[in-house]
N, CA, C and O atoms as a printed pandas DataFrame, in Angstrom:
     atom_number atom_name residue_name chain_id  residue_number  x_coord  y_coord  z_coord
0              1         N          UNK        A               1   -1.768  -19.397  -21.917
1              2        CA          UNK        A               1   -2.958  -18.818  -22.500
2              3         C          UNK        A               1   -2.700  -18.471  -23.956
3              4         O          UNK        A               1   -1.813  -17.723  -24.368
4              5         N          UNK        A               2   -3.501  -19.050  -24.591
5              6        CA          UNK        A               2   -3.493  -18.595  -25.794
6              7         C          UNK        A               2   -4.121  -17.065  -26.373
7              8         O          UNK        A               2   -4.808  -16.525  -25.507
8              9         N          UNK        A               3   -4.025  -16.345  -27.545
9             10        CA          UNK        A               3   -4.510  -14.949  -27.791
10            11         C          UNK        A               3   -5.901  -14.926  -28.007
11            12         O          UNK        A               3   -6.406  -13.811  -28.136
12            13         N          UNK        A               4   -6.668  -15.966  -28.077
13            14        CA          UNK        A               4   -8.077  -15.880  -28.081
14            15         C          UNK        A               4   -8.704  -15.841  -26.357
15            16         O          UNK        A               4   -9.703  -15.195  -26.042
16            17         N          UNK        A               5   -7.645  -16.905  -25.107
17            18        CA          UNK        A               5   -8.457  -16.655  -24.386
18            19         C          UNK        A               5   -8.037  -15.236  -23.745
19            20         O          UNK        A               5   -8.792  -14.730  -22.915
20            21         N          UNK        A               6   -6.993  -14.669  -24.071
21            22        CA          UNK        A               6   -6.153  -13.452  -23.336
22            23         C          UNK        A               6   -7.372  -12.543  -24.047
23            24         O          UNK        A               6   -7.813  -11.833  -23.143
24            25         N          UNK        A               7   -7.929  -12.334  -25.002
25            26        CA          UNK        A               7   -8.990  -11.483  -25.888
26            27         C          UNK        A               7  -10.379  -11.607  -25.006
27            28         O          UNK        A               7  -11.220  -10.713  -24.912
28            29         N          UNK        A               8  -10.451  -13.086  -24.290
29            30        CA          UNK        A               8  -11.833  -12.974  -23.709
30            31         C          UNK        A               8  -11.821  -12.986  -22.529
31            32         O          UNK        A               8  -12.764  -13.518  -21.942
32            33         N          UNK        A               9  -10.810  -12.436  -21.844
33            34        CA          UNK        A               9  -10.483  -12.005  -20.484
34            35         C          UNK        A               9   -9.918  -10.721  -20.481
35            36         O          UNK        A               9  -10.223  -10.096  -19.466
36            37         N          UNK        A              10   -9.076  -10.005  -21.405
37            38        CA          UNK        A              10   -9.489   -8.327  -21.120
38            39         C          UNK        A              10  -10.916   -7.720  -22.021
39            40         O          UNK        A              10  -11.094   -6.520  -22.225
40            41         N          UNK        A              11  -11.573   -8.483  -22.350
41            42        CA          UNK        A              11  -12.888   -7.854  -22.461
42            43         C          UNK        A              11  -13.850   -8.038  -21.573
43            44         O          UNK        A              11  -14.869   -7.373  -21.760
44            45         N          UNK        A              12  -13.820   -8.815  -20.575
45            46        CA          UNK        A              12  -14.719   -9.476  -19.266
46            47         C          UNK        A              12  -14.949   -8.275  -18.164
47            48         O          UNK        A              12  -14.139   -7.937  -17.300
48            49         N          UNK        A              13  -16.017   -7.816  -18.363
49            50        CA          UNK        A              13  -16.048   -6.385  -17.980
50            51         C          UNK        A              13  -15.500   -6.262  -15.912
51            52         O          UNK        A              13  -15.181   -5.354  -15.145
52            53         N          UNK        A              14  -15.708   -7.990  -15.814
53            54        CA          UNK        A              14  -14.625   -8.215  -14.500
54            55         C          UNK        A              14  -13.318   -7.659  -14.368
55            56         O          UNK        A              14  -12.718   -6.926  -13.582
56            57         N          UNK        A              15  -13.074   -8.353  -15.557
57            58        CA          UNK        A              15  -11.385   -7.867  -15.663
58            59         C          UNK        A              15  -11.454   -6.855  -15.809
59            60         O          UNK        A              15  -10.341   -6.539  -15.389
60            61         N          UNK        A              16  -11.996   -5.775  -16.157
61            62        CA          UNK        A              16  -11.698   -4.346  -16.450
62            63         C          UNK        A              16  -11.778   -3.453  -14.995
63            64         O          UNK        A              16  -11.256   -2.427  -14.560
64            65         N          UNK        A              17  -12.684   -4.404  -14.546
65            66        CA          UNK        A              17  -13.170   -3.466  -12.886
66            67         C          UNK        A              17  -11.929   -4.282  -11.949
67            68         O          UNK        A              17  -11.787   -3.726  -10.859
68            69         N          UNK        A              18  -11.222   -5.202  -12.103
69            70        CA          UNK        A              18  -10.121   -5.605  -11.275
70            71         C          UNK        A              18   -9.554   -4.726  -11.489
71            72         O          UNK        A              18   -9.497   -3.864  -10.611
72            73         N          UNK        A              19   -8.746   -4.485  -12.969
73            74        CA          UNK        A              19   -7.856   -3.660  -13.332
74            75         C          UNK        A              19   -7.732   -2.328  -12.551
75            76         O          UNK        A              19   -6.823   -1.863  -11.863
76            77         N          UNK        A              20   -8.990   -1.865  -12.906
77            78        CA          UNK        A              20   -9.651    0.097  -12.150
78            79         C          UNK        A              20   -8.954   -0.189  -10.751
79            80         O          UNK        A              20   -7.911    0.285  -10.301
80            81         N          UNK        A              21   -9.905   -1.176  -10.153
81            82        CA          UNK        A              21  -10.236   -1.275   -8.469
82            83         C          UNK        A              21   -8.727   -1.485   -7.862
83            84         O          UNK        A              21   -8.290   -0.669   -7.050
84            85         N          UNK        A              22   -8.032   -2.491   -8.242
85            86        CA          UNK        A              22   -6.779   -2.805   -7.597
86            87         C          UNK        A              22   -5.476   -1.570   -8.007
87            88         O          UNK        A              22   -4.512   -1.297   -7.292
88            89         N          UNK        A              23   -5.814   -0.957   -9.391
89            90        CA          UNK        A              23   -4.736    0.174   -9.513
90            91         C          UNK        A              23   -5.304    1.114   -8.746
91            92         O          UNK        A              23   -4.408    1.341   -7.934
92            93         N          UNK        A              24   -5.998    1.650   -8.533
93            94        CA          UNK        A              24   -6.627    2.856   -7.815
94            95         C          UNK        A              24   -6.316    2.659   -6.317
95            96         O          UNK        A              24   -5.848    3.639   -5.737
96            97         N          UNK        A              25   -6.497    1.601   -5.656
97            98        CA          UNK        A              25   -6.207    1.314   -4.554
98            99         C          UNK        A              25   -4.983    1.002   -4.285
99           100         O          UNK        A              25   -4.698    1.166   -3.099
100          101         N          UNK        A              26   -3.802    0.446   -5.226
101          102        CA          UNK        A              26   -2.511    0.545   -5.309
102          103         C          UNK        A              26   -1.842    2.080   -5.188
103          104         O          UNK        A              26   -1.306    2.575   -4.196
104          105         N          UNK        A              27   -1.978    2.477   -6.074
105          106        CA          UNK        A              27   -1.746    3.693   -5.927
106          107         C          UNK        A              27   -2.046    4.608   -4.805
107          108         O          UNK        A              27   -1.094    5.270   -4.393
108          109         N          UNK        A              28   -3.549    4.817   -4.059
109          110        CA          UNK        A              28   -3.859    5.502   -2.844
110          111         C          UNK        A              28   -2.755    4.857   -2.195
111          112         O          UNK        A              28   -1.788    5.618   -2.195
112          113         N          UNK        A              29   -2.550    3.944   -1.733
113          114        CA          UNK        A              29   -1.490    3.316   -0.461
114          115         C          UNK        A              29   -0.610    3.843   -1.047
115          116         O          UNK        A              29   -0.527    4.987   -0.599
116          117         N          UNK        A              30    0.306    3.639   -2.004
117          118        CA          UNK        A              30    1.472    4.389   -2.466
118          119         C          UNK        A              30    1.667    5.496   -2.026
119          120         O          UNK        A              30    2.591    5.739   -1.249
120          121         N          UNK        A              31    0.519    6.688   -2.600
121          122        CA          UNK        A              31    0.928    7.497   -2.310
122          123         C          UNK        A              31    1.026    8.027   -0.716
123          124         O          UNK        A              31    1.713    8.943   -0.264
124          125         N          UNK        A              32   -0.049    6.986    0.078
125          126        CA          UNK        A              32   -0.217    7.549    1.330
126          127         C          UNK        A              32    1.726    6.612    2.079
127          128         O          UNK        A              32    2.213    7.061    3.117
128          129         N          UNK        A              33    1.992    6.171    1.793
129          130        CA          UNK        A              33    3.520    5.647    1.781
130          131         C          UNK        A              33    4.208    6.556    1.560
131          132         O          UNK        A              33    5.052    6.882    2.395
132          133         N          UNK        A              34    4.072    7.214    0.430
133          134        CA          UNK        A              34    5.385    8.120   -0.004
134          135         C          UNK        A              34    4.947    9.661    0.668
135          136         O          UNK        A              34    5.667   10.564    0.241
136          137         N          UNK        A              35    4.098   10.011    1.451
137          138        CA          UNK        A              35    3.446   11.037    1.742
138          139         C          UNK        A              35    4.408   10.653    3.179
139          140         O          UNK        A              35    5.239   11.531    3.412
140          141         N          UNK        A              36    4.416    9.603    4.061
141          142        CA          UNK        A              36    4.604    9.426    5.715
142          143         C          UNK        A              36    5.820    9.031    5.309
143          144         O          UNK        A              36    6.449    9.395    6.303
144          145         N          UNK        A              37    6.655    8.544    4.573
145          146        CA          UNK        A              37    7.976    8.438    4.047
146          147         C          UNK        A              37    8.684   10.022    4.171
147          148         O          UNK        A              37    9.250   10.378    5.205
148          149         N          UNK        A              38    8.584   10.734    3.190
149          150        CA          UNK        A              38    9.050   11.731    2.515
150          151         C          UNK        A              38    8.684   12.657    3.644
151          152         O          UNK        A              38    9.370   13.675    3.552
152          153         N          UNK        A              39    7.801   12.698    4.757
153          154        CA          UNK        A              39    7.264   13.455    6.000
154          155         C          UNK        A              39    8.427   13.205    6.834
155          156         O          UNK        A              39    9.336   13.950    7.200
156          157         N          UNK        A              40    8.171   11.931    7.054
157          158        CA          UNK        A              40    9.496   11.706    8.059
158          159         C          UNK        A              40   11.057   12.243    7.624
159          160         O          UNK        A              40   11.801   12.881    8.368
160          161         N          UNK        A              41   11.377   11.794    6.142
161          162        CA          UNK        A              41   12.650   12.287    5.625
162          163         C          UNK        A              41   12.531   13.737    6.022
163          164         O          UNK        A              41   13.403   14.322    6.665
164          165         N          UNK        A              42   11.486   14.248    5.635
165          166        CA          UNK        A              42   11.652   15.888    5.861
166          167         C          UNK        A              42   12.337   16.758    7.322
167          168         O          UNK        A              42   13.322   17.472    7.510
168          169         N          UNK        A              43   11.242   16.254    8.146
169          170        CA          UNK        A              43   11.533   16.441    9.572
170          171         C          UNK        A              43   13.386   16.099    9.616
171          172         O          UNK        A              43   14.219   16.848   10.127
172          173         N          UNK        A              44   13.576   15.204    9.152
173          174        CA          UNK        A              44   14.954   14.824    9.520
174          175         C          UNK        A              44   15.966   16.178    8.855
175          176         O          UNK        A              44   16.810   16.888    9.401
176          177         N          UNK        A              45   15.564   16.150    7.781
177          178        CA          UNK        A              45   16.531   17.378    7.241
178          179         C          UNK        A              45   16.123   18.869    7.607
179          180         O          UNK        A              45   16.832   19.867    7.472
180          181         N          UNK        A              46   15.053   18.816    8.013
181          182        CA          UNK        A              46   14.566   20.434    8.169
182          183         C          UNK        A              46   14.183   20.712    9.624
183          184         O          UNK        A              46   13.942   21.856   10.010
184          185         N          UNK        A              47   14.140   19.800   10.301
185          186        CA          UNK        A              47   13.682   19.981   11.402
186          187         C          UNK        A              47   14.823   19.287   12.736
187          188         O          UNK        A              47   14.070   19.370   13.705
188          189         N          UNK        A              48   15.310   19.067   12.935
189          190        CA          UNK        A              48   16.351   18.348   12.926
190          191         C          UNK        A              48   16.116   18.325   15.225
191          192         O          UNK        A              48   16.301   17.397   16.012
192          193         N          UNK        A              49   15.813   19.316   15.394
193          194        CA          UNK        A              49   15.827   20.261   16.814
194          195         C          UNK        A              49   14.337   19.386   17.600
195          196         O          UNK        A              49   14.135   18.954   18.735
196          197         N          UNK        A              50   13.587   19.419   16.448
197          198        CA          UNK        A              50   12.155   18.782   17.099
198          199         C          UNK        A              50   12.715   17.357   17.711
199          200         O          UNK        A              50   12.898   16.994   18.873
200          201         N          UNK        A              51   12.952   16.560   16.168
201          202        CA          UNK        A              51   13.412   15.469   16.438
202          203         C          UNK        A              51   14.701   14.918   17.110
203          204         O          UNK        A              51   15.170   13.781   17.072
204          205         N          UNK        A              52   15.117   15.968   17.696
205          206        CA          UNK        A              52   16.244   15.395   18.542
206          207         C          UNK        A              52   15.685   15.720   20.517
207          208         O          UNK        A              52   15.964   15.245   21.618
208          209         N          UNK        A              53   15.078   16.453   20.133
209          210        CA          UNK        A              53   14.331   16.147   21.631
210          211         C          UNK        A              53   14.164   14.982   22.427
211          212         O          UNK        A              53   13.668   13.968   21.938
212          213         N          UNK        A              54   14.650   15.056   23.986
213          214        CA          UNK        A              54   14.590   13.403   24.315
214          215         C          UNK        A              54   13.316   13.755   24.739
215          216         O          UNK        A              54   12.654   14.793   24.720
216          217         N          UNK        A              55   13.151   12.645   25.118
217          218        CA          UNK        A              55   11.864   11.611   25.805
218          219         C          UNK        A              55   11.951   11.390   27.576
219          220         O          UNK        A              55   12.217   10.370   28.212
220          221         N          UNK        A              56   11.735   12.274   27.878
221          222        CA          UNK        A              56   12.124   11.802   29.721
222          223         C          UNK        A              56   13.604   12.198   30.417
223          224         O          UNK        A              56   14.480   13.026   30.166
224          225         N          UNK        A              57   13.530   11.820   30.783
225          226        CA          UNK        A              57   15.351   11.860   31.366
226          227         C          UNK        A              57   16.261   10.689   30.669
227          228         O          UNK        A              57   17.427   10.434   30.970
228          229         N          UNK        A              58   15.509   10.064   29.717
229          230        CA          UNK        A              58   16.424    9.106   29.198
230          231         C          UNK        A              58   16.945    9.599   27.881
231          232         O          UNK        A              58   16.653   10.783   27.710
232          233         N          UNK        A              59   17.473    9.184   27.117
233          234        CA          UNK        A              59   18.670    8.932   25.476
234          235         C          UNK        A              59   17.618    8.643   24.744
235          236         O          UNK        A              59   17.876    8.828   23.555
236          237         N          UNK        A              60   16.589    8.287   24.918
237          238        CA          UNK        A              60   15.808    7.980   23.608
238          239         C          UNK        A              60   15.128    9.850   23.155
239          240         O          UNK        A              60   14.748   10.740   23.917
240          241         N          UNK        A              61   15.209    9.825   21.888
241          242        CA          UNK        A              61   14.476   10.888   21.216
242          243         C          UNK        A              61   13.085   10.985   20.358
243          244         O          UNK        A              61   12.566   10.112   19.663
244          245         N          UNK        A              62   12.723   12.086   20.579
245          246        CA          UNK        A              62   11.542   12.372   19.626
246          247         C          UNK        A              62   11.208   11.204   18.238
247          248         O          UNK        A              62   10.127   10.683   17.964
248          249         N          UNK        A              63   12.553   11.037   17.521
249          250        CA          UNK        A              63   13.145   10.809   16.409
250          251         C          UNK        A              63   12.981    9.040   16.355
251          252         O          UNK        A              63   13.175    8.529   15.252
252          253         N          UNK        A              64   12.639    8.143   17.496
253          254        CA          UNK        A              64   12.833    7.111   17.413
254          255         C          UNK        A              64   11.018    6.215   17.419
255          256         O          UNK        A              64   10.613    5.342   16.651
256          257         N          UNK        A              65   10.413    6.774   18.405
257          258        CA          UNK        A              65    9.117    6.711   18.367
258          259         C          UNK        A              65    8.498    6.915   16.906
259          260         O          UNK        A              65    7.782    6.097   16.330
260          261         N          UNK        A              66    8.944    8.270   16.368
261          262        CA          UNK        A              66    7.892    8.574   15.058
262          263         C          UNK        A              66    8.956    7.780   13.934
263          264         O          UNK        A              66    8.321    7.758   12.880
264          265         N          UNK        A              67   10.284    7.130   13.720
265          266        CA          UNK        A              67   10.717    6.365   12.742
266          267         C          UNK        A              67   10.216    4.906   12.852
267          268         O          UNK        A              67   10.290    4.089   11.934
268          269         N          UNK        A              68    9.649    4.649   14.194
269          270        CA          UNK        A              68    9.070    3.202   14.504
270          271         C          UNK        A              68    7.018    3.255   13.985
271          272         O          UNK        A              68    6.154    2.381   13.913
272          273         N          UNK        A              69    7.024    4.136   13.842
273          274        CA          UNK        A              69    5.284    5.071   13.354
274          275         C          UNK        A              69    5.630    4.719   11.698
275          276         O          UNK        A              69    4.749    4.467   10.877
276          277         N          UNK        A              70    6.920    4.752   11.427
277          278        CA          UNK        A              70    6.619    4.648   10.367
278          279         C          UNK        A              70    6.962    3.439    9.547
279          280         O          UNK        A              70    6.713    3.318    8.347
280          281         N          UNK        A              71    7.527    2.599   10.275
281          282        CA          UNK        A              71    7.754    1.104    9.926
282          283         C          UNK        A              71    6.139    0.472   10.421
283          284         O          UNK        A              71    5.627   -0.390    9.706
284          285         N          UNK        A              72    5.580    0.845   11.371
285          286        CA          UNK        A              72    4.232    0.246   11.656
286          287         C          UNK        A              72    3.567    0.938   10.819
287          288         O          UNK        A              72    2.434    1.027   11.293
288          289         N          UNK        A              73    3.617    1.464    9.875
289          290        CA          UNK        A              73    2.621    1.995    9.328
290          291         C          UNK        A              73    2.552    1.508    7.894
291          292         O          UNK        A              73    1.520    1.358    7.239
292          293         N          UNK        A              74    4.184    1.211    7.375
293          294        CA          UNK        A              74    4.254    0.408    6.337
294          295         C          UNK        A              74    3.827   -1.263    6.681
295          296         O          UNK        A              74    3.251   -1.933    5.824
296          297         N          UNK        A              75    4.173   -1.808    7.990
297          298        CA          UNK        A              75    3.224   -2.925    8.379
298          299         C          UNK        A              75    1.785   -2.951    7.441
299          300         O          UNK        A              75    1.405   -3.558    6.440
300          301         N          UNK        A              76    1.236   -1.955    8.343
301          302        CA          UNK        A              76   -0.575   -1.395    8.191
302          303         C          UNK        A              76   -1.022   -1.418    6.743
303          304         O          UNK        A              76   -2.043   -1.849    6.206
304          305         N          UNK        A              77   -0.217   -0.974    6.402
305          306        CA          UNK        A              77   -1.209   -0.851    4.939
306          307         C          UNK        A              77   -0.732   -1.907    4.020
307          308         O          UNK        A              77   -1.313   -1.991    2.939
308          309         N          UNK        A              78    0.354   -2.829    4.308
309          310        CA          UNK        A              78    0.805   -3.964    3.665
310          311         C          UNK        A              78   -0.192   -5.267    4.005
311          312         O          UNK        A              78   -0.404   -6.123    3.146
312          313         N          UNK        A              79   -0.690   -5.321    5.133
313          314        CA          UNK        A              79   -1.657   -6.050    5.795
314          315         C          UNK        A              79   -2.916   -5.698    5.342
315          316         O          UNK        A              79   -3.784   -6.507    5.017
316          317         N          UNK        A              80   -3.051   -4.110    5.312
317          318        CA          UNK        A              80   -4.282   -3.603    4.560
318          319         C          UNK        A              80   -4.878   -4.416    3.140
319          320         O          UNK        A              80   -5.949   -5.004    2.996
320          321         N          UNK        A              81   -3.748   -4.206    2.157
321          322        CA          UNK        A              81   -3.635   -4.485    1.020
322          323         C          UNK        A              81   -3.472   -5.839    0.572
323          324         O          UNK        A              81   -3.805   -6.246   -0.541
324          325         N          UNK        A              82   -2.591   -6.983    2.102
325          326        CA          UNK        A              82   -3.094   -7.830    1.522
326          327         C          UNK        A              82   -4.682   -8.842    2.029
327          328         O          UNK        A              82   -5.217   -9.927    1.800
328          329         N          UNK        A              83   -4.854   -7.766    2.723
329          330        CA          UNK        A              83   -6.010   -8.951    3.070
330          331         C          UNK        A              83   -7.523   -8.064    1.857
331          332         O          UNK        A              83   -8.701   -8.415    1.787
332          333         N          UNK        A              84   -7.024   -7.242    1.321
333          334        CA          UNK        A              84   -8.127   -6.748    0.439
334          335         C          UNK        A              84   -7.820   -7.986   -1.015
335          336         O          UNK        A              84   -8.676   -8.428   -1.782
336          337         N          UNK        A              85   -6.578   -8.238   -1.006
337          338        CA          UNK        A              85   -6.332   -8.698   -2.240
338          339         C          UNK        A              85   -6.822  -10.174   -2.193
339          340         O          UNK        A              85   -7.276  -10.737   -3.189
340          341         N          UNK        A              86   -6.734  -10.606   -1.300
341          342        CA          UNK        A              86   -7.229  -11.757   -0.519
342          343         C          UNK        A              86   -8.598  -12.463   -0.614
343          344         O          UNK        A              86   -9.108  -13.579   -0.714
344          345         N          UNK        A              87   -8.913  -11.050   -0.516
345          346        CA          UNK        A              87  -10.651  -11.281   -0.727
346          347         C          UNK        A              87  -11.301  -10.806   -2.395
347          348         O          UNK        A              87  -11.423  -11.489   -3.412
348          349         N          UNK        A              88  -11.612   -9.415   -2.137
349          350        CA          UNK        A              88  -11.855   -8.832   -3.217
350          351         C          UNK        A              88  -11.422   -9.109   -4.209
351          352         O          UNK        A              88  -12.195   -9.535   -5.068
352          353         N          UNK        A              89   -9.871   -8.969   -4.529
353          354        CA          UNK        A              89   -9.470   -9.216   -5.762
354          355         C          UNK        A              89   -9.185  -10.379   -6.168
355          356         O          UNK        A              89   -9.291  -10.596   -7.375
356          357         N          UNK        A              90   -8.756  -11.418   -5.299
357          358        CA          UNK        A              90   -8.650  -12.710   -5.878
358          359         C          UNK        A              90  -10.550  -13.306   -6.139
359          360         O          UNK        A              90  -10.844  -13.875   -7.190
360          361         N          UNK        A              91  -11.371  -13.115   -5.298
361          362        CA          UNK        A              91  -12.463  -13.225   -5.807
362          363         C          UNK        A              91  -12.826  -12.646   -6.912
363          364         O          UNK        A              91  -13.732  -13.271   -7.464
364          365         N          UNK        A              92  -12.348  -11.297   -7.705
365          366        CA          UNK        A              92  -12.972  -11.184   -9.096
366          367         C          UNK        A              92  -11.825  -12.223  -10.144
367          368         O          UNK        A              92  -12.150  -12.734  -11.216
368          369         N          UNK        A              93  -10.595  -12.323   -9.543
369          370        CA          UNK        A              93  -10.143  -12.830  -10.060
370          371         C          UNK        A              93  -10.405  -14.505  -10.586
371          372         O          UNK        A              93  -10.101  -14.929  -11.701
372          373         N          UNK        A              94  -11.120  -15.402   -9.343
373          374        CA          UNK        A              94  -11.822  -16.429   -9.677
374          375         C          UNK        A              94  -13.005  -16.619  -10.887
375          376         O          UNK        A              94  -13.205  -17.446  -11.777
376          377         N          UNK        A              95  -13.618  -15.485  -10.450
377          378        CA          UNK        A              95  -15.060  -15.282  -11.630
378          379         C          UNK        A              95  -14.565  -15.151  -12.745
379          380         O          UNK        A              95  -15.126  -15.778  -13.644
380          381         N          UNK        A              96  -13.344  -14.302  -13.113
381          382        CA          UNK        A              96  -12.793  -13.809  -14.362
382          383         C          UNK        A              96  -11.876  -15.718  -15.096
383          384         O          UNK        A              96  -11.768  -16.057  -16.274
384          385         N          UNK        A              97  -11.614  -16.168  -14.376
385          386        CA          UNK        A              97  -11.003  -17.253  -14.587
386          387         C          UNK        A              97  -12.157  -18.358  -14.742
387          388         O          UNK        A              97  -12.324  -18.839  -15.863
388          389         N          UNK        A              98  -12.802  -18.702  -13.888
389          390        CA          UNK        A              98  -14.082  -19.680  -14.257
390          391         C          UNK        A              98  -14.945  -19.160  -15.536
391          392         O          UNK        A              98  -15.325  -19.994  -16.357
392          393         N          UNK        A              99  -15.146  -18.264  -15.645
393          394        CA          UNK        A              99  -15.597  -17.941  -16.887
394          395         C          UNK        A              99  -15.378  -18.211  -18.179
395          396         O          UNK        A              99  -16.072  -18.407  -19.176
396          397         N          UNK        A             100  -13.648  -18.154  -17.775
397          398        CA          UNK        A             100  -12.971  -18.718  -19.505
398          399         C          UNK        A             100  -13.247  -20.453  -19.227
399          400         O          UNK        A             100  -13.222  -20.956  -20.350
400          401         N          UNK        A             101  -13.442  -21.303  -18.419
401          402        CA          UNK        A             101  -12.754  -22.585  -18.873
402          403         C          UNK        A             101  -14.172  -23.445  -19.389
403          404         O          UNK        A             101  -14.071  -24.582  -19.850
């Protein structure tokens, strides 16, 4: 790309609403990541008694269920995010691109 068409694609008021829409929504997941991340770390260091509780009469603990909650959960919103990007954003992203050629 040359600097004239890079000039008429961050002024494409598309591109500006990709920009908003996909950081804003980057970020919410982030933070809802680092929120069930940093939850779980917590419990581990501060709570230590909850999460060592078994589960039945068996060896499995409290501690294994909610660390598997939280690998499915980073699943979830990776799937979330990409099937938004999929749609939504690669669709403004088409318009923003057909536009220049």
């Amino acid at each position: 790309m040359n600097k004239q068409q890079i000039t008429l694609v961050t002024r494409n008021p598309k591109y500006n609403q990709l920009v908003k829409t996909r950081s804003r929504f980057s970020w919410i997941l982030t933070l809802l990541m680092l929120v069930v991340y940093f939850g779980f770390i917590t419990l581990v260091a501060f709570n230590k008694e909850l999460l060592g509780k078994p589960l039945g009469a068996g060896v499995t603990t409290l501690s294994i269920p909610i660390g598997i909650g939280v690998i499915l959960f980073t699943i979830l919103i990776t799937h979330f995010y990409v099937r938004r990007a999929n749609s939504e954003f690669d669709q403004l992203t088409d318009e923003i691109t057909k536009g220049q050629k």
